[in-house]
C-alpha positions in Angstrom: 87.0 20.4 3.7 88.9 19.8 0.3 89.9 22.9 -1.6 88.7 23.3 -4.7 90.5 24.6 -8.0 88.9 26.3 -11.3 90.4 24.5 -14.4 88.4 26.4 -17.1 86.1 29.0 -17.6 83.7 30.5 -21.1 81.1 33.3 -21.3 79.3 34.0 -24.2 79.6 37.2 -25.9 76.6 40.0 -24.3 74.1 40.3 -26.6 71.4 42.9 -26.6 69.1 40.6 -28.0 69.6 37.0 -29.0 66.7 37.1 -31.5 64.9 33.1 -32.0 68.4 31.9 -30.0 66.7 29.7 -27.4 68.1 28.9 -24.3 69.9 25.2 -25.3 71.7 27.2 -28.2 72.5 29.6 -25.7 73.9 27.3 -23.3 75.8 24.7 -25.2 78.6 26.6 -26.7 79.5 27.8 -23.7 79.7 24.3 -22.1 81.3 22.8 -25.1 84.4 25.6 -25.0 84.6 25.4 -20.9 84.5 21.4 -21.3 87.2 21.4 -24.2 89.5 23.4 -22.8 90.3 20.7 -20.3 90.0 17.9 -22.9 86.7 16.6 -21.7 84.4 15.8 -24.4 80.9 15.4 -22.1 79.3 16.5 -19.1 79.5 12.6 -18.3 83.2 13.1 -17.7 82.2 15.2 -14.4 80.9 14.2 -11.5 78.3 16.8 -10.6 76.3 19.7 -12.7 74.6 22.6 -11.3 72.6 25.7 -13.0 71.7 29.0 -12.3 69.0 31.0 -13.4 65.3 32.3 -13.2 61.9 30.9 -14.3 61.0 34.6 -14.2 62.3 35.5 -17.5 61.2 33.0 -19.5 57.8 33.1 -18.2 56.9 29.8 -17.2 57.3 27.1 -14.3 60.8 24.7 -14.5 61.3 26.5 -17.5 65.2 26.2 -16.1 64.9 22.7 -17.6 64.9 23.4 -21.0 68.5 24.4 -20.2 69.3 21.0 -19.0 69.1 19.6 -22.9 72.3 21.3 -23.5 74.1 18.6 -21.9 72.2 15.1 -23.1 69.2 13.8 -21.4 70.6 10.0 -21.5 72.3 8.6 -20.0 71.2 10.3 -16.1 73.8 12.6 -14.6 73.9 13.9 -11.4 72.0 17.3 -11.2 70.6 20.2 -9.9 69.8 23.9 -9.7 69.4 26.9 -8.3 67.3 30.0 -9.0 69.9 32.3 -8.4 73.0 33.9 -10.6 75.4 31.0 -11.3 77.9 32.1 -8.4 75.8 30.3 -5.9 75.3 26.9 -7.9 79.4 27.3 -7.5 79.0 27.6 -4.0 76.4 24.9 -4.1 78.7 22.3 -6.1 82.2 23.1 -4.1 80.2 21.9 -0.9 79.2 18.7 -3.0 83.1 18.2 -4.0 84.3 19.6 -0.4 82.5 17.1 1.3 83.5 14.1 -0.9 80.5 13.5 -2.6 82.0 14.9 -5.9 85.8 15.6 -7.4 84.7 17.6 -10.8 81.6 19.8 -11.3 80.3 21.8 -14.6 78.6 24.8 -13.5 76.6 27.1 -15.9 74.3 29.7 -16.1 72.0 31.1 -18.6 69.5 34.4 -18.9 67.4 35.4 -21.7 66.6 39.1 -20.8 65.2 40.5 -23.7 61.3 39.9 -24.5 60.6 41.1 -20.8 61.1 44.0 -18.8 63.7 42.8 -17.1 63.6 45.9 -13.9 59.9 44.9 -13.7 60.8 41.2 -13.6 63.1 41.8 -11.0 60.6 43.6 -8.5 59.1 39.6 -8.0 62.5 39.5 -6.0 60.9 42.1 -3.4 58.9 41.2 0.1 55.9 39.4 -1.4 53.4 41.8 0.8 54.7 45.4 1.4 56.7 45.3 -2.1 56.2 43.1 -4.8 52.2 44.5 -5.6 53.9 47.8 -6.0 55.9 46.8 -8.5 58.6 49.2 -7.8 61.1 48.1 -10.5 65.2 47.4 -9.7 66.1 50.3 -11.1 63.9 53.1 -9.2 64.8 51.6 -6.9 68.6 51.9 -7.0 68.0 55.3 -8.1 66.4 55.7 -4.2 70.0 54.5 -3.4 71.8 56.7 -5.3 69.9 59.7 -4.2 70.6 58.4 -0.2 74.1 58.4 -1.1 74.2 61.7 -3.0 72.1 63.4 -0.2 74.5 62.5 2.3 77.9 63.7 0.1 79.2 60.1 -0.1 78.8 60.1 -3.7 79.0 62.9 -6.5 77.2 62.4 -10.0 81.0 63.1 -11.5 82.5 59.7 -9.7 79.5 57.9 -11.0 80.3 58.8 -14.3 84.1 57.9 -13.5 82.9 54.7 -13.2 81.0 54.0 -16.3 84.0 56.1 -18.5 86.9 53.3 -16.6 84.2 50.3 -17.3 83.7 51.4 -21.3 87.2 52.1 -21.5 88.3 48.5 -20.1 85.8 46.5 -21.9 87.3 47.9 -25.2 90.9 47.3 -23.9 89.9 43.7 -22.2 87.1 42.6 -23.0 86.0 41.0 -26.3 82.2 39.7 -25.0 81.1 43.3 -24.3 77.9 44.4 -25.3 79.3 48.6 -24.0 82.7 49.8 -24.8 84.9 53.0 -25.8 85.9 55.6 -25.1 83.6 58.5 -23.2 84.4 60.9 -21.0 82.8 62.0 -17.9 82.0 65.4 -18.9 79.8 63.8 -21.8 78.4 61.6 -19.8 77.4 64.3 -17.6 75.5 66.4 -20.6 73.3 63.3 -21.0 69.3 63.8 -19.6 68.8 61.8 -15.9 66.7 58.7 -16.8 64.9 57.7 -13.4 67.0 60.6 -11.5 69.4 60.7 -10.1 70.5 57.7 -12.6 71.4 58.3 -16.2 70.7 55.6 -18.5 74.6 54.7 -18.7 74.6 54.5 -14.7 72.8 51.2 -15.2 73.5 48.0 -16.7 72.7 46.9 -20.2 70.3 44.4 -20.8 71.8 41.1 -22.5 71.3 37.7 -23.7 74.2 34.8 -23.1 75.7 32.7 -20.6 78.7 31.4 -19.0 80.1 28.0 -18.0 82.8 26.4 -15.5 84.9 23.6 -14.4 86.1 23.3 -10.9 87.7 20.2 -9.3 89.8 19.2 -6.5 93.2 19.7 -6.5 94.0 16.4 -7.2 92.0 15.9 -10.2 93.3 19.7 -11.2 96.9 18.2 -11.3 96.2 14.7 -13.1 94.3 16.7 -15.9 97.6 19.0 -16.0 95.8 21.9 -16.9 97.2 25.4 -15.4 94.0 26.0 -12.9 93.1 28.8 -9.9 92.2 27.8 -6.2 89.5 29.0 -4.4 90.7 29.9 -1.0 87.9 31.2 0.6 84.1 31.7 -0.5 80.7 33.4 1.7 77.6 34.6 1.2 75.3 36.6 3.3 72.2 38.6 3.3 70.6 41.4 4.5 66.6 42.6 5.5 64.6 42.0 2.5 63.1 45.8 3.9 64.6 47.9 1.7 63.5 50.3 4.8 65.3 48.0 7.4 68.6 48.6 6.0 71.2 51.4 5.5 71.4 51.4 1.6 74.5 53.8 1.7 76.5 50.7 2.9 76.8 46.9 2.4 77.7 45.0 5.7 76.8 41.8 4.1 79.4 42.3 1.7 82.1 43.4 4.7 81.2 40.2 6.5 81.4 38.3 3.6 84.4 39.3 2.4 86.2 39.3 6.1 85.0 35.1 6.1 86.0 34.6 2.7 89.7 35.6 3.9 89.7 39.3 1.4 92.0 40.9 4.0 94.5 38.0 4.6 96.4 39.3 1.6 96.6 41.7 -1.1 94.1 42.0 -3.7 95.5 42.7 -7.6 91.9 42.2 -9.0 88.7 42.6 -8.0 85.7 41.8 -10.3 82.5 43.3 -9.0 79.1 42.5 -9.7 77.9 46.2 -9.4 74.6 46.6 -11.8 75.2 50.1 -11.3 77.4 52.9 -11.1 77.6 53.5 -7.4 77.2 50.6 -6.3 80.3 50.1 -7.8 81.7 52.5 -5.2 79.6 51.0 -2.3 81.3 47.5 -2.7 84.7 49.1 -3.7 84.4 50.7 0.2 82.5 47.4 1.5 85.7 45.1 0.5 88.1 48.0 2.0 89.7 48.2 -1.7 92.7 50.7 -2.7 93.9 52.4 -5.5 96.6 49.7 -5.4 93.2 47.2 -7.2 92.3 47.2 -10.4 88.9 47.0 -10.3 86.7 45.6 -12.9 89.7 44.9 -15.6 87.0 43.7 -17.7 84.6 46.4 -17.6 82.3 44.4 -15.3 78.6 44.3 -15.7 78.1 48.0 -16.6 79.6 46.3 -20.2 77.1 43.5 -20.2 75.3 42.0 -17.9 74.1 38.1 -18.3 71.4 37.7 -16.0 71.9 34.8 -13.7 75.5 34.5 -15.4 77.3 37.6 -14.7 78.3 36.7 -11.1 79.7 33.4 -12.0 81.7 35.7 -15.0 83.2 37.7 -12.5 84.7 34.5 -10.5 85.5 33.5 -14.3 87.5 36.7 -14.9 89.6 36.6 -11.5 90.3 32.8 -12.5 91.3 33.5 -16.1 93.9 35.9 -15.2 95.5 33.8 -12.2 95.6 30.5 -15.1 97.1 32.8 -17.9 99.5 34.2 -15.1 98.5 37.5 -14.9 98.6 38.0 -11.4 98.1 35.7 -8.2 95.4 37.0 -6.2 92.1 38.4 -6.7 88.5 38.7 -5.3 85.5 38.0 -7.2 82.0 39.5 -5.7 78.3 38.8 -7.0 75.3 40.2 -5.9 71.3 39.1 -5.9 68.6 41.0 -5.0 67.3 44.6 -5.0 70.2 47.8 -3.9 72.8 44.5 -2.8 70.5 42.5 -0.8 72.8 39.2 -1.3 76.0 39.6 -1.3 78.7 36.4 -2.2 82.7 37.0 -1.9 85.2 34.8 -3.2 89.2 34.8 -2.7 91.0 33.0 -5.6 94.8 32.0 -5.9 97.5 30.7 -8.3 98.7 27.0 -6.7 
C-alpha cells in the first residue's frame, strides 16, 4: 500500500442560494483553483477523477453527470463516482493510487441544496420500509437525538450553544467561505424560540450551494511536482444499523472504531475538523475521537458555518491539509459523516512529510 499525499485543496465560498448557477459553473472554479495551484492546467494531467454527490437534490437520474462537463468530455479520462459526500470518492481514489493503478487523482464534490427541502430530501437516506414513507426529515430527527442526550444529562442546551457561539466566532476569524459568522453569545442564543425542540434553528446547519475540489498523489509524484503537500497516514470508515431504534444515538462507536483504525490515538491531535451538522453532535464526535481541550476543534467554524452538501466532508480533510501545507501545525484529524444522527462515520489522520 503506497501512501498518499494532498498537494492542493479549493472550496467555494457557502452560498445560501446560488440563484441560475448550475452545477458545471459550480464545479469548475473550484477545479480550476485546486488544479492551478500545482501548476496543472487539465484534469488530463491526472490519472484518475472521482465525484461525490446526490441525484436527490437535483431531482433526476445520473443527474451527477452534468457535473462531469466541468472537466472536458474529450478526450476520455478515467472516471467515476460516488453518491456519497466527496470524502469517500477520496477514499475511493487513494485505493485506486494505493494499489498502483493510479499516481495523481482530482477529487470534487458538488451540492445544489437550495430549490429543495433539503431535511425532507434527506429522509430518502432512511430504511426504505419502516422509515423512508414516513418521511421523518434529518432534522426531527436529530432533534430525537438531542432530546436522548439531554434526557440523560450528557448534554445541556448551554454547551449546545457553546458550540454554535465557538463555530460563528471562528468562521469570522478563519474562515472567508462562510455563509454564518460573528460574534453571539450563548446567552442570546439561548433567548431564541426552539425550532423542532429541543433544536434551535442555529443548532443546525445552514443550507448552501458550492463545492470543493482536491489533488492527492503519491509521494513521489508529491515531491517531483515540488509542491509543499500533507500525507494521509491513516483513513476508515464504518457504519452503524440503519435502525435508528437499533442503535444508541447518545454515542458513535462507528466513529471510535474508525478513528482507533485510522491510527487518531497514535499521536497528538492539534486539529480536528468535524463534520457535525449539528450542535451536539459536535460534542458526540468530540467524545467519539477521545478529543481534549488540548484540540482545537473546528478552526474553521465547520459545517455549522456552511454546509456544502456532498462537499463539506471532503472540506474538512481540505482544512486539516491546508494548515499542515501552510505549516500551521503537523497533525490533525479530519471526520465526515453520511446518514441520519451519524449513521456513517469516515476518520482520517493527516501529517506534514
Amino acid at each position: 500500500m503506497k501512501d498518499v499525499a494532498v498537494v492542493s485543496f479549493a472550496q467555494s465560498d457557502c452560498r445560501r442560494d446560488a440563484g441560475a448557477c448550475n452545477e458545471v459553473e459550480l464545479v469548475m472554479p473550484v477545479i480550476q483553483q485546486a488544479l492551478q495551484a500545482i501548476g496543472l492546467n487539465s484534469s488530463q494531467d491526472v490519472d484518475f477523477t472521482c465525484s461525490g454527490s446526490c441525484d436527490y437534490q437535483q431531482g433526476a437520474s445520473f443527474a451527477f453527470v452534468m457535473g462531469v462537463d466541468a472537466l472536458g468530455a474529450v478526450p476520455p479520462i478515467k472516471e467515476s463516482h460516488v453518491e456519497m459526500d466527496a470524502a469517500w470518492a477520496l477514499y475511493e481514489s487513494m485505493l485506486k493510487i494505493s494499489m498502483g493503478q493510479a499516481e495523481s487523482a482530482l477529487i470534487y464534490g458538488f451540492g445544489k441544496s437550495s430549490p429543495g427541502e433539503l431535511p425532507t430530501v434527506l429522509s430518502q437516506q432512511l430504511d426504505p420500509y419502516y422509515l423512508a414513507p414516513l418521511w421523518v426529515d434529518s432534522v426531527s430527527l436529530a432533534a430525537l437525538q438531542a432530546r436522548t442526550l439531554i434526557d440523560q444529562g450528557l448534554v445541556t442546551e448551554a454547551d449546545m450553544a457553546a458550540v454554535v457561539s465557538r463555530s460563528r466566532a471562528q468562521a469570522k476569524a478563519n474562515n472567508p467561505h462562510a455563509q454564518l459568522a460573528g460574534d453571539v453569545s450563548v446567552d442570546e442564543l439561548l433567548a431564541e424560540a426552539p425550532w423542532v425542540a429541543p433544536l434551535r434553528k442555529h443548532d443546525c446547519c445552514p443550507i448552501s450551494d458550492g463545492a470543493s475540489a482536491m489533488v492527492i498523489c503519491t509521494l513521489e509524484k508529491a515531491r517531483a511536482w515540488g509542491r509543499p503537500y500533507a500525507v494521509i497516514r491513516g483513513i476508515d470508515h464504518r457504519m452503524e444499523s440503519h435502525n435508528i431504534g437499533a442503535r444508541d444515538l447518545t454515542r458513535s462507536a462507528s466513529t471510535t472504531l474508525a478513528a482507533d483504525r485510522a491510527g487518531v490515538p497514535d499521536g497528538p491531535v492539534e486539529v480536528a475538523e468535524l463534520y457535525a451538522p449539528f450542535s451536539h453532535q459536535e460534542i458526540i464526535l468530540s467524545r467519539a475521537l477521545g478529543l481534549d481541550d488540548s484540540t482545537a476543534v473546528n478552526p474553521s467554524g465547520g459545517v455549522l458555518a456552511g454546509n456544502l452538501m456532498m462537499a463539506s466532508g471532503l472540506s474538512r480533510v481540505g482544512e486539516v491539509a491546508r494548515r499542515i501545507m501552510d505549516g500551521e501545525i503537523r497533525r490533525g484529524v479530519a471526520h465526515a459523516t453520511s446518514g441520519p444522527c451519524l449513521q456513517h462515520n469516515l476518520v482520517a489522520v493527516l501529517e506534514a512529510a
